[in-house]
C-alpha positions in Angstrom: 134.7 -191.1 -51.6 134.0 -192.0 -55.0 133.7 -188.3 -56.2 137.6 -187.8 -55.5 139.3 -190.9 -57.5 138.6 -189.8 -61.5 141.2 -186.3 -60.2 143.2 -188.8 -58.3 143.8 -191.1 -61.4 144.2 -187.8 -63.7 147.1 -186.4 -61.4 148.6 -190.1 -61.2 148.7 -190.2 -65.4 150.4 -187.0 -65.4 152.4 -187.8 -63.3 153.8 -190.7 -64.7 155.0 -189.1 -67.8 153.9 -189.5 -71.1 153.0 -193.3 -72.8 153.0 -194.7 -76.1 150.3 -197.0 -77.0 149.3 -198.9 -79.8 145.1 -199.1 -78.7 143.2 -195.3 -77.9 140.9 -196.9 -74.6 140.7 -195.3 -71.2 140.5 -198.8 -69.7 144.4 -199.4 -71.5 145.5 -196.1 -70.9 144.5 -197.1 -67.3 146.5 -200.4 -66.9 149.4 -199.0 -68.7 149.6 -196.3 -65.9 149.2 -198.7 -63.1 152.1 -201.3 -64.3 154.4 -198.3 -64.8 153.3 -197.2 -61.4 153.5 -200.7 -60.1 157.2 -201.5 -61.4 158.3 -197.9 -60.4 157.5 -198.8 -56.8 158.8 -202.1 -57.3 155.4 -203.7 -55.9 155.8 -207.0 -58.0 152.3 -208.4 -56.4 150.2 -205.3 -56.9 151.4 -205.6 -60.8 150.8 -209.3 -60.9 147.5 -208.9 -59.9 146.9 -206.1 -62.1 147.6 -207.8 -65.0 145.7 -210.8 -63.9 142.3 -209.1 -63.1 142.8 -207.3 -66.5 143.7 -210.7 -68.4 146.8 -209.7 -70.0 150.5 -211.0 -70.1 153.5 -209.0 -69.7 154.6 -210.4 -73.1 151.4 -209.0 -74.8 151.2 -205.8 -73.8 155.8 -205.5 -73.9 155.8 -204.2 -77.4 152.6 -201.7 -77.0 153.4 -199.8 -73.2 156.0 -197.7 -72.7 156.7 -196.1 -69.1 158.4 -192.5 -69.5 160.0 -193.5 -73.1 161.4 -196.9 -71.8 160.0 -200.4 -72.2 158.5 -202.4 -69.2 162.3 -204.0 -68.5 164.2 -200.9 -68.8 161.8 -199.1 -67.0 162.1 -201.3 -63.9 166.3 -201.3 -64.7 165.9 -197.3 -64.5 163.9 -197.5 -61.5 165.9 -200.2 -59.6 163.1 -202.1 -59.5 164.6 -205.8 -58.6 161.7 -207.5 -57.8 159.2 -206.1 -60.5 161.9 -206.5 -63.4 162.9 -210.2 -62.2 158.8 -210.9 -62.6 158.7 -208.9 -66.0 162.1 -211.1 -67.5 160.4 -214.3 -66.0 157.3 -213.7 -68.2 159.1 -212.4 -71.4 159.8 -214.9 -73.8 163.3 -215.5 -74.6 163.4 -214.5 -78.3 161.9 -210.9 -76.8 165.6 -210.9 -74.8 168.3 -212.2 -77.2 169.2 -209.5 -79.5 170.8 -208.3 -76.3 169.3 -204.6 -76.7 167.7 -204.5 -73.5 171.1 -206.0 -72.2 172.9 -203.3 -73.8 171.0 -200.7 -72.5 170.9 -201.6 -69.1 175.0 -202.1 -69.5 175.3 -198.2 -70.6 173.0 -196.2 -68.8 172.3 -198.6 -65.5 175.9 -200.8 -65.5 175.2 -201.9 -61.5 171.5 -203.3 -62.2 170.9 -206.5 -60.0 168.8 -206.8 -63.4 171.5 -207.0 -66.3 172.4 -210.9 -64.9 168.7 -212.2 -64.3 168.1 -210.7 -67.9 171.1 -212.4 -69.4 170.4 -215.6 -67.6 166.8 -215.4 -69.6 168.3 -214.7 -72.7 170.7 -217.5 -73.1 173.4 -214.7 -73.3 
């Protein structure tokens, strides 16, 4: 019912963690929740259309959303989300990858990732 979903979506932002944004807005608050929810589960469809309904890039919104302190890419890294974090690097520009921090990162805290090659490949590296 439609009574239930404004507690459902409160729960699900707490839940999450805690976000960073550069715009105050429910509606961005919302969609930042949902990709980090979306990438967590490693649903790389439900995220694409996300984004798509809501008419943003990945690369627009990479510098503004953070998911529990991380950005989108090391967030799906943390989360060993393959899938997601293939579709993020894909839509990433290359210039956003090459000072090799997000490679770095990945290397120290996540040196297994399925993600630290598909990122390198991106990033000329």
């Amino acid at each position: 019912s439609m009574i239930k979903l404004p507690k459902l979506v409160v729960i699900a932002a707490i839940a999450v963690g805690s976000f960073a944004y550069t715009a105050p807005a429910s509606a961005d608050d919302q969609l930042a929740v949902s990709v980090c929810e979306y990438i967590a589960a490693d649903d790389k469809n439900r995220l694409r259309s996300k984004l798509k309904s809501s008419r943003v890039k990945i690369r627009n919104i990479y510098d503004a959303v953070f998911c529990n302190g991380n950005n989108l890419l090391r967030h799906a890294v943390a989360s060993n989300a393959v899938d997601a974090g293939e579709y993020i690097v894909k839509n990433l520009s290359k210039s956003s990858l090459e000072d090799g921090a997000d490679i770095a990162w990945a290397e120290a805290n996540h040196a297994g990732s399925a993600l630290i090659p598909i990122i390198k490949d991106r990033a000329g590296l």
